[in-house]
ROKOL-700370 format. One record per residue (C-alpha): residue number from 0; chain; residue in three letters; x, y, z. Coordinates in pm, 1 decimal, decimal comma, always signed. Layout:
{n->NUM; chain->A; res->ALA; x->X; y->Y; z->Z}
...
# end
This chain:
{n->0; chain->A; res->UNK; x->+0,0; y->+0,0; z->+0,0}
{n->1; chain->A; res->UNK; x->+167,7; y->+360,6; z->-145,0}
{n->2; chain->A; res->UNK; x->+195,9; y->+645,2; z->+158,7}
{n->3; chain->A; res->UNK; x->-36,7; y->+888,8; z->+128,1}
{n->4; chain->A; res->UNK; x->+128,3; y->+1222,6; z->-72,1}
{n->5; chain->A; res->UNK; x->+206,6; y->+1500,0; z->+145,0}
{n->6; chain->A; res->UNK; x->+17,9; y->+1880,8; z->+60,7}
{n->7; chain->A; res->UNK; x->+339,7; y->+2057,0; z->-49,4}
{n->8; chain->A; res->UNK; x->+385,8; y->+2334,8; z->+208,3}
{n->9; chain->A; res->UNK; x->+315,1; y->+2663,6; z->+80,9}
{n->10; chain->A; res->UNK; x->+483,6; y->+2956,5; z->+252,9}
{n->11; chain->A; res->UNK; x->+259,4; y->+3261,7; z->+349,7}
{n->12; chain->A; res->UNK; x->+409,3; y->+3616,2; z->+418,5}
{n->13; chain->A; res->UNK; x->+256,7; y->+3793,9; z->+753,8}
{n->14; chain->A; res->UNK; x->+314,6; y->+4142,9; z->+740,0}
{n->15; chain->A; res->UNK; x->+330,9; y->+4343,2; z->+1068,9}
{n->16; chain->A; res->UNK; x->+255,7; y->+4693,2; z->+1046,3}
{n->17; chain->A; res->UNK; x->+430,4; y->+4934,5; z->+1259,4}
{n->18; chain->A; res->UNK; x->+336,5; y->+5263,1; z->+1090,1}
{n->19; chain->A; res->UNK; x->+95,6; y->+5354,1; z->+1427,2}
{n->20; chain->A; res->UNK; x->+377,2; y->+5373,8; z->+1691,7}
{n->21; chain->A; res->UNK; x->+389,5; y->+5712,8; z->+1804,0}
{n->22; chain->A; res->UNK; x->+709,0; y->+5907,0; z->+1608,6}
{n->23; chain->A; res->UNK; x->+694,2; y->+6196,1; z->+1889,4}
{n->24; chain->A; res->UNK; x->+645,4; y->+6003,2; z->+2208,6}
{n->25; chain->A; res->UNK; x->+460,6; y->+6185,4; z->+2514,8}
{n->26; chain->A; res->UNK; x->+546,9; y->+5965,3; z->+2852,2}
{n->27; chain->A; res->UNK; x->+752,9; y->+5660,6; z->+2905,8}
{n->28; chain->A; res->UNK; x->+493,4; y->+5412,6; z->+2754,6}
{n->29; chain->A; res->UNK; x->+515,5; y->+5556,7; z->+2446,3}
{n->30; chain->A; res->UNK; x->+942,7; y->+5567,4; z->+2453,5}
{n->31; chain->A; res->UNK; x->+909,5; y->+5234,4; z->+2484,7}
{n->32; chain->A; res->UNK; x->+702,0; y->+5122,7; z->+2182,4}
{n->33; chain->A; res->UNK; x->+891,6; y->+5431,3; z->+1957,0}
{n->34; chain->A; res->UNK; x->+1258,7; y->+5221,0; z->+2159,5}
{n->35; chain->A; res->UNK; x->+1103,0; y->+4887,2; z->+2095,5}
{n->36; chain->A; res->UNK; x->+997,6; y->+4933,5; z->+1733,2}
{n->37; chain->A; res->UNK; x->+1370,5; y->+5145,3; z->+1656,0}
{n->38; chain->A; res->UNK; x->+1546,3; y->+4813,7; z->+1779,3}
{n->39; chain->A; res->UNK; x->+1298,6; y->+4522,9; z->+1566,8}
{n->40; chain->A; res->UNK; x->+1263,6; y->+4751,8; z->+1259,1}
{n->41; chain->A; res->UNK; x->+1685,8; y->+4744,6; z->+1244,1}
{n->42; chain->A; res->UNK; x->+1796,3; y->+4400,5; z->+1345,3}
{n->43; chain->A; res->UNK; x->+1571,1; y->+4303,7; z->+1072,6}
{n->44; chain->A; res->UNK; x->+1763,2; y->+4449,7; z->+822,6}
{n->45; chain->A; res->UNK; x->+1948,8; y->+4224,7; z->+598,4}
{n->46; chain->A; res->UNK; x->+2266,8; y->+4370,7; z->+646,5}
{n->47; chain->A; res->UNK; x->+2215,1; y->+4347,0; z->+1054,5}
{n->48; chain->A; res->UNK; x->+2057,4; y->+3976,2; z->+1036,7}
{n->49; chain->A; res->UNK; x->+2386,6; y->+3893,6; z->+863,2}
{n->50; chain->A; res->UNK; x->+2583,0; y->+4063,1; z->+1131,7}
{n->51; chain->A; res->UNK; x->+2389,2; y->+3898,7; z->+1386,5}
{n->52; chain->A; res->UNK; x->+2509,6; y->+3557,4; z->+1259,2}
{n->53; chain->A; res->UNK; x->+2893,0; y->+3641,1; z->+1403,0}
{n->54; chain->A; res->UNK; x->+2858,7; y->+3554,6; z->+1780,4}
{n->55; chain->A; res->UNK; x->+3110,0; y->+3843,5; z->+1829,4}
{n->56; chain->A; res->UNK; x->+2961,1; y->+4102,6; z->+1660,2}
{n->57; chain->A; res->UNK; x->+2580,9; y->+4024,0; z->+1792,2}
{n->58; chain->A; res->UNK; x->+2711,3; y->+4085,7; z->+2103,8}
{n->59; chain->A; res->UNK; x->+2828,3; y->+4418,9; z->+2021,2}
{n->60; chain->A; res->UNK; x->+2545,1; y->+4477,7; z->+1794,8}
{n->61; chain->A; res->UNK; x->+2293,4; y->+4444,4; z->+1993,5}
{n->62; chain->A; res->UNK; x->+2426,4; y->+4658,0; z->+2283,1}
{n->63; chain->A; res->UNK; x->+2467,8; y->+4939,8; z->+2037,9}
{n->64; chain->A; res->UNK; x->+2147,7; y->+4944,7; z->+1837,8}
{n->65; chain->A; res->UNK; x->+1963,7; y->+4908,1; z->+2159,5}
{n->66; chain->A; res->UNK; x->+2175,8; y->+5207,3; z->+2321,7}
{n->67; chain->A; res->UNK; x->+2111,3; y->+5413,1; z->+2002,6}
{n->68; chain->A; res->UNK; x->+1745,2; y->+5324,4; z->+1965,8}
{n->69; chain->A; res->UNK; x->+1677,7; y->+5422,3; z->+2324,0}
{n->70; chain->A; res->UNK; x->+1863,4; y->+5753,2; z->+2256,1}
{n->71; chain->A; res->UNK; x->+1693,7; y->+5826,7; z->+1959,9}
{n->72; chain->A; res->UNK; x->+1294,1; y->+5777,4; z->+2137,3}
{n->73; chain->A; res->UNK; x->+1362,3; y->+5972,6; z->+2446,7}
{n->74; chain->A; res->UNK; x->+1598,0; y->+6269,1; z->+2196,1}
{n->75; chain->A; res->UNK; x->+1209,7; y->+6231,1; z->+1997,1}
{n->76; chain->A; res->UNK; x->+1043,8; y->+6289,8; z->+2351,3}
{n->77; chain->A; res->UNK; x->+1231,8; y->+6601,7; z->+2415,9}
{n->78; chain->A; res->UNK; x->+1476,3; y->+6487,0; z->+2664,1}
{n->79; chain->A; res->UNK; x->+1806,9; y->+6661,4; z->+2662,7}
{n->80; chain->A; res->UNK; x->+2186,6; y->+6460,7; z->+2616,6}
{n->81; chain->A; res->UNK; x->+2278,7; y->+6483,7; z->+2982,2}
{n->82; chain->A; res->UNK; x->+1940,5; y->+6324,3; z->+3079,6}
{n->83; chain->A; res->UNK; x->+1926,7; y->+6067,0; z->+2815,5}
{n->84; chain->A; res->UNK; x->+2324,0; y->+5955,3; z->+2913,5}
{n->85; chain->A; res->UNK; x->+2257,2; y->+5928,3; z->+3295,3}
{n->86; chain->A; res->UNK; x->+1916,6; y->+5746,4; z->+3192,4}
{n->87; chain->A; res->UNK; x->+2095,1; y->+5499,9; z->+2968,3}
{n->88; chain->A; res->UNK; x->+2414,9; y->+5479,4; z->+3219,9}
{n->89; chain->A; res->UNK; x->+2618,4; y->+5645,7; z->+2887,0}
{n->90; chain->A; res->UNK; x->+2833,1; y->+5897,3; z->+2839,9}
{n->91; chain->A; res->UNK; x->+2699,2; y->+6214,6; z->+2659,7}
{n->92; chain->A; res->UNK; x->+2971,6; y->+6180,2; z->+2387,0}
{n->93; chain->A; res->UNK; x->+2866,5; y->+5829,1; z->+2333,1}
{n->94; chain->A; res->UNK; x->+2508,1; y->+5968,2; z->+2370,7}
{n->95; chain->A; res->UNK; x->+2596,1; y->+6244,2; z->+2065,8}
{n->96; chain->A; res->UNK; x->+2768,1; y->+6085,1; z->+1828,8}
{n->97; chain->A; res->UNK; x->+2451,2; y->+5790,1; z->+1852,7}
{n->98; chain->A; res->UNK; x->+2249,8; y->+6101,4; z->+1772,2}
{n->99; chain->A; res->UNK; x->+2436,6; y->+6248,2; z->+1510,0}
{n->100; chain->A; res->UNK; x->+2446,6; y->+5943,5; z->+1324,7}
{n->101; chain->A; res->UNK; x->+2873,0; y->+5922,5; z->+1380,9}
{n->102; chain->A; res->UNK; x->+2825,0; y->+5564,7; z->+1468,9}
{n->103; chain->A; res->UNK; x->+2657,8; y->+5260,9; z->+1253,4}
{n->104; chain->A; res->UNK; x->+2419,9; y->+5167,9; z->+1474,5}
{n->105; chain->A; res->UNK; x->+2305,4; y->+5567,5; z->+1511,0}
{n->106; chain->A; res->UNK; x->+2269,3; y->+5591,8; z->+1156,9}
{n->107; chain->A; res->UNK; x->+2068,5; y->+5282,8; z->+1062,0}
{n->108; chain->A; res->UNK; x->+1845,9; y->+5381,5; z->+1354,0}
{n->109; chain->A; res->UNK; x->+1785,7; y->+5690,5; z->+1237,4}
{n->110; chain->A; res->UNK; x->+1720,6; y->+5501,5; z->+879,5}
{n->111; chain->A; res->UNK; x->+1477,3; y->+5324,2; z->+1037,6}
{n->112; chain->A; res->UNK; x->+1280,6; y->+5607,5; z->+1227,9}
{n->113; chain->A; res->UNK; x->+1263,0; y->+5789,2; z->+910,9}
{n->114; chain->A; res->UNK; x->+1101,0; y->+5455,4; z->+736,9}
{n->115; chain->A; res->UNK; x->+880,6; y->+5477,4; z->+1060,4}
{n->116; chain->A; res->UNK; x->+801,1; y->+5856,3; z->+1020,5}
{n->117; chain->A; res->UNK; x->+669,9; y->+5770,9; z->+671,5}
{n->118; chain->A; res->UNK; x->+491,0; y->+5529,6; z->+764,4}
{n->119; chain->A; res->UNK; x->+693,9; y->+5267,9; z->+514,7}
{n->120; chain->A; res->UNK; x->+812,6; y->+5068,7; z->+793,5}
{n->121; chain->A; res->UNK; x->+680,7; y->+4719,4; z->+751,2}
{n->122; chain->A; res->UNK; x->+858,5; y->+4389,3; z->+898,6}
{n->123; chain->A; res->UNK; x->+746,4; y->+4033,6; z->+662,6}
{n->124; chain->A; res->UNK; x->+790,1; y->+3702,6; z->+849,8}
{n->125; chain->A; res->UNK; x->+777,0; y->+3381,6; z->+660,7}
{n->126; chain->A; res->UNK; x->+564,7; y->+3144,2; z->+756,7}
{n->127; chain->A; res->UNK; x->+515,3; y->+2730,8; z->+626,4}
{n->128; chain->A; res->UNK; x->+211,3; y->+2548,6; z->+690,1}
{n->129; chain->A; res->UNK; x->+125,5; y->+2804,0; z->+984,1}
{n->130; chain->A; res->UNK; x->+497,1; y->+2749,4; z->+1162,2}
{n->131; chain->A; res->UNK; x->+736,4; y->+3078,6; z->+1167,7}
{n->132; chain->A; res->UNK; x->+1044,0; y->+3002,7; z->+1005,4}
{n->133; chain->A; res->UNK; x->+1220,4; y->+3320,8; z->+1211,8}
{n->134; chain->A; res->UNK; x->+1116,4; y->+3243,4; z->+1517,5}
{n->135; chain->A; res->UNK; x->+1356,5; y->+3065,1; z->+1714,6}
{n->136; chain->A; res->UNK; x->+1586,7; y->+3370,9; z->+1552,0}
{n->137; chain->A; res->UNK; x->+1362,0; y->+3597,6; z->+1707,8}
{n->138; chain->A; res->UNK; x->+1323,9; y->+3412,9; z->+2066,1}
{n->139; chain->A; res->UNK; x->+1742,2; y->+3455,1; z->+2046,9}
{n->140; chain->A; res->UNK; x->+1732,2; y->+3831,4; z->+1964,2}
{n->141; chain->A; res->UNK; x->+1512,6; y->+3896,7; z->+2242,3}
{n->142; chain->A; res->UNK; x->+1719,0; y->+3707,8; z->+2468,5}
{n->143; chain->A; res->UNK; x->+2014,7; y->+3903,4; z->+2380,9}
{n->144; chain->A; res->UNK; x->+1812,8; y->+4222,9; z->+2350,5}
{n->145; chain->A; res->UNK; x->+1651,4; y->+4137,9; z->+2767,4}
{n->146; chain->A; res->UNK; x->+2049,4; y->+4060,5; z->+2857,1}
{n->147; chain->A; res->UNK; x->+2186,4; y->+4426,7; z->+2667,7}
{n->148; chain->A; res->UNK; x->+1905,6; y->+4577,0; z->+2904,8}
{n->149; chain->A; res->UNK; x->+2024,5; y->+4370,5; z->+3199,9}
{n->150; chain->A; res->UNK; x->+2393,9; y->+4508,9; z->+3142,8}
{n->151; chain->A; res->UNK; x->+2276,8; y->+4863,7; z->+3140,3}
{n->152; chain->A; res->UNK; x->+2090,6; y->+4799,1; z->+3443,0}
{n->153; chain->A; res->UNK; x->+2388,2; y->+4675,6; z->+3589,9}
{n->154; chain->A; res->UNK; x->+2630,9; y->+4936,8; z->+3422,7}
{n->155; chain->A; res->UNK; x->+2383,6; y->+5235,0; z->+3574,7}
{n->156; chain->A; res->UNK; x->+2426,0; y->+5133,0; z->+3908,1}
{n->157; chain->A; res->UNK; x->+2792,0; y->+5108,0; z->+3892,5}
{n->158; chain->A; res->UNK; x->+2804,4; y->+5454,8; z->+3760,6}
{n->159; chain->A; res->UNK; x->+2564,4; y->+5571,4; z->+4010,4}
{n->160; chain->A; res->UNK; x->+2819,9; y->+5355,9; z->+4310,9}
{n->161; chain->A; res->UNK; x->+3127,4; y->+5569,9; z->+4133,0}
{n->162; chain->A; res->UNK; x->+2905,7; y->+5887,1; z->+4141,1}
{n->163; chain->A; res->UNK; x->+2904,5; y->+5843,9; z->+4541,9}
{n->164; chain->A; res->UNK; x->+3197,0; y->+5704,0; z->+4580,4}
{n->165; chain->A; res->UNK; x->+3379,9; y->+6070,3; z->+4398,1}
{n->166; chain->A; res->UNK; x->+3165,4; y->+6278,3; z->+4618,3}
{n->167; chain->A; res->UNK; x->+3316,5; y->+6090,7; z->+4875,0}
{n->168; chain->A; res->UNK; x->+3666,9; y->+6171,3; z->+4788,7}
{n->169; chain->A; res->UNK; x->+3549,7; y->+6503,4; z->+4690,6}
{n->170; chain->A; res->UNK; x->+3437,7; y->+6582,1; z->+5031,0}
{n->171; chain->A; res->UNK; x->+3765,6; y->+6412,1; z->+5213,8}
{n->172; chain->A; res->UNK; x->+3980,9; y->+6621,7; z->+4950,0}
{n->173; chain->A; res->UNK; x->+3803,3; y->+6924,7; z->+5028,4}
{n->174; chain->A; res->UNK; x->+3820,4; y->+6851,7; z->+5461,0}
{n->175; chain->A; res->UNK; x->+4200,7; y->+6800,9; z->+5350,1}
{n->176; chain->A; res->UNK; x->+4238,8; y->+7124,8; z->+5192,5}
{n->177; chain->A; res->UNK; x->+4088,5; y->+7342,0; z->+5449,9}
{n->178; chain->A; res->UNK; x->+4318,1; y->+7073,1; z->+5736,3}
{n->179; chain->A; res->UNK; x->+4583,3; y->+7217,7; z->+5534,9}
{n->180; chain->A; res->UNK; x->+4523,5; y->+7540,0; z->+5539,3}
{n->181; chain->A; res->UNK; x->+4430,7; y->+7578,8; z->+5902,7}
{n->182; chain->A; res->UNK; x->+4786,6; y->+7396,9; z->+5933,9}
{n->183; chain->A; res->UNK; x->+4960,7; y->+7645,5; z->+5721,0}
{n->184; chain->A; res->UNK; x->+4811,1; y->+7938,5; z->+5926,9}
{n->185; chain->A; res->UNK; x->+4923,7; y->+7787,5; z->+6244,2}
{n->186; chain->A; res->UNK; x->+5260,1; y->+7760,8; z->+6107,8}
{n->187; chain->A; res->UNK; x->+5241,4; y->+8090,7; z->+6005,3}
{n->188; chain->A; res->UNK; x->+5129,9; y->+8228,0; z->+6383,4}
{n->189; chain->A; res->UNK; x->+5449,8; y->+7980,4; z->+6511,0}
{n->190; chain->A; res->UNK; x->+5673,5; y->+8115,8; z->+6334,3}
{n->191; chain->A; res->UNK; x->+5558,4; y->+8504,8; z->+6402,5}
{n->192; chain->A; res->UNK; x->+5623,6; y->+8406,0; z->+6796,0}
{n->193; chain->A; res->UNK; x->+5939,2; y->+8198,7; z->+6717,3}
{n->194; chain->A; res->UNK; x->+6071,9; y->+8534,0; z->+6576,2}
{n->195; chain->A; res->UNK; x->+5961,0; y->+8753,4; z->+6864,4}
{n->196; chain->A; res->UNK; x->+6092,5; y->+8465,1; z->+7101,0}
{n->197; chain->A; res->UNK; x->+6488,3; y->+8536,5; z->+6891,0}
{n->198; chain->A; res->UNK; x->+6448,3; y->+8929,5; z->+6894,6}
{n->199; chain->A; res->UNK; x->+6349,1; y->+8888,5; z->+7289,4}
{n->200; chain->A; res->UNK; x->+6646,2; y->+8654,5; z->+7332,6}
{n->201; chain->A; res->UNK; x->+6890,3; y->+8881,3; z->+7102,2}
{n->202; chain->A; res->UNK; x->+6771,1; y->+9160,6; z->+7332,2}
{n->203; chain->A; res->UNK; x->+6840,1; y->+8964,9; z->+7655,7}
{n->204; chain->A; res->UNK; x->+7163,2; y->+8873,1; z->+7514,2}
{n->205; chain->A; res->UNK; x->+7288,0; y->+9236,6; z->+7424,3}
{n->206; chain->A; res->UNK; x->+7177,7; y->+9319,9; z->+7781,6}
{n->207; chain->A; res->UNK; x->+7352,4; y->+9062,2; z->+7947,2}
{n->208; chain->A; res->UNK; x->+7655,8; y->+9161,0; z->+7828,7}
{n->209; chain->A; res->UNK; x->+7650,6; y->+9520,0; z->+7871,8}
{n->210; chain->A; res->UNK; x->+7534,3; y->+9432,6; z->+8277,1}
{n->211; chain->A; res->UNK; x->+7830,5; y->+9240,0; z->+8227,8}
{n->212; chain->A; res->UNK; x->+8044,1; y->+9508,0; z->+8130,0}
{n->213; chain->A; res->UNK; x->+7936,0; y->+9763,0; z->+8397,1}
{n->214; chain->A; res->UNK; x->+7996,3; y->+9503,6; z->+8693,7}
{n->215; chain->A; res->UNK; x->+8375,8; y->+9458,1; z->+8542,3}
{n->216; chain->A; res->UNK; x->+8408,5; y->+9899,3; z->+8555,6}
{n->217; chain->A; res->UNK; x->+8270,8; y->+9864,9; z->+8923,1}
{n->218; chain->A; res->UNK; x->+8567,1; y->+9626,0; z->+9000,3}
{n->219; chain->A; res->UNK; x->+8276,4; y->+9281,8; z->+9076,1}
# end
């Protein structure tokens, strides 16, 4: 008896739309979907999926595009570099040149905004027989995406321990300054007396000896 012939799988495109996520976010709901559909919209480029495949550069990768898409929806929100940098635990140079598109993952965020702004910015999955072929790849990028955010978690409140820990010696340095000072004053007052003590005893001396001289006249 012949096996039964398998329907040949036909693959089927599903289209998700992201042309309603707010492009000028009010509030940090709204960061977040601008942030969250920045990051998608640009590892799905072919360019970045093909990056993404190199274990070292994914690493790096995703740390920057999620550092720069971040950036980019809270610059959109109105929040200034200095508060976007402590926010992401960044420098504001780092912070800038994300901003100014000076790095990669800057400019192909900013690509994708624009796309997004337009309203152009559409991601296609494949799917066979009602399986998604991408989505083990996706499962992995938001792994990596969750353990980026973890890292800057971690990275904030190291900067925020260093932060404390240079007003600290800030504070000590400054105690040691004014120590030194009040030391440097005292020295001063010493040495004022030490020099009236010598002209007392230079005196003394010089009177000594002329006592000394009028008891050898007298004949003592």
């Amino acid at each position: 008896m012949s096996e039964p012939i398998q329907e040949a799988r036909r693959p089927v495109e599903v289209i998700v739309d992201l042309s309603n996520i707010p492009v000028k976010p009010v509030g940090k709901k709204e960061i977040q979907q601008l942030e969250t559909a920045l990051i998608i919209g640009t590892l799905f480029r072919p360019e970045i999926v093909e990056l993404l495949k190199d274990p070292v550069e994914r690493a790096t990768w995703v740390d920057s595009l999620a550092i720069a898409a971040s950036a980019l929806a809270r610059s959109k929100a109105g929040m200034m570099v200095p508060q976007i940098a402590e926010e992401l635990g960044r420098s504001e140079t780092t912070i800038r040149s994300h901003l100014s598109g000076k790095t990669k993952a800057g400019k192909l965020v900013a690509e994708t905004y624009e796309k997004l702004k337009a309203g152009e910015l559409k991601l296609s999955f494949p799917f066979v027989s009602g399986f998604k072929i991408e989505e083990e790849r996706v499962k992995k990028l938001e792994a990596e995406l969750e353990e980026a955010r973890r890292e800057n978690t971690m990275l904030k409140s190291q900067l925020e321990e260093a932060r404390k820990r240079i007003v600290e010696l800030e504070s000590l340095i400054s105690e040691k300054e004014k120590l030194i000072i009040d030391l440097s004053e005292q020295n001063k007052a010493l040495s004022s007396k030490n020099q009236d003590l010598m002209n007392k005893l230079e005196s003394l001396t010089r009177l000594i000896g002329e006592l000394k001289k009028l008891l050898e006249s007298a004949g003592f």
